[in-house]
C-alpha positions, -999 to +999 in steps of 0.1 A: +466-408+155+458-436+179+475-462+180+495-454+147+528-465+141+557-450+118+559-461+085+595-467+085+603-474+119+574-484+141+574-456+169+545-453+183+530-417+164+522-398+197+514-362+189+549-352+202+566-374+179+550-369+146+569-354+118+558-321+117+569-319+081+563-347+057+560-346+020+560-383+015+530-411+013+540-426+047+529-417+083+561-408+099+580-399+133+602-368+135+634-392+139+625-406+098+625-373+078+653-341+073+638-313+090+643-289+067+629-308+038+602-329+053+618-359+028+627-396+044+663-398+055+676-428+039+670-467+045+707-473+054+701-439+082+672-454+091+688-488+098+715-476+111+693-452+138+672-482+146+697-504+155+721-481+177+691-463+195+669-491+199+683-527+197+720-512+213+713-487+237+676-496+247+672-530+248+711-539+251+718-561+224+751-568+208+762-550+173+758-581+150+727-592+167+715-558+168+720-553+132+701-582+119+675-574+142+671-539+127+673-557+091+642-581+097+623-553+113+627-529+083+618-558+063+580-555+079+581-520+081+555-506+047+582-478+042+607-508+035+591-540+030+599-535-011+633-526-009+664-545-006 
């Protein structure tokens, strides 16, 4: 999986990261499905999750900024780019 990125939030898919259970069509990170089901957690979970754990804590942006960051970068993501 070199070089691979999640579906629905771009992390990079090293080996430790991958979703060890996945029944959807996307490539996805352990962070993007429900363990115990192997399903996608929600677009508004996975907007919120992006922009709290990356755009707020890691690179230090504020809320509002942070949040329409994580709204554009959904928008690219193949997971996302179809829904509103």
């Amino acid at each position: 999986m070199e070089n691979q990125l999640c579906d629905s939030c771009s992390l990079p898919l090293t080996p430790d990261v991958v979703a060890p259970k996945n029944v959807t069509q996307w490539k996805l990170c352990k962070y993007c499905v429900k363990d115990e089901t192997g399903e996608m957690w929600s677009r508004e979970e996975i907007l919120t999750g992006i922009r709290d754990h990356f755009f707020i804590a890691d690179q230090g942006m504020a809320e509002d900024a942070a949040q329409r960051a994580a709204e554009e970068a959904l928008k690219k993501m193949p997971a996302w780019k179809d829904a509103e």
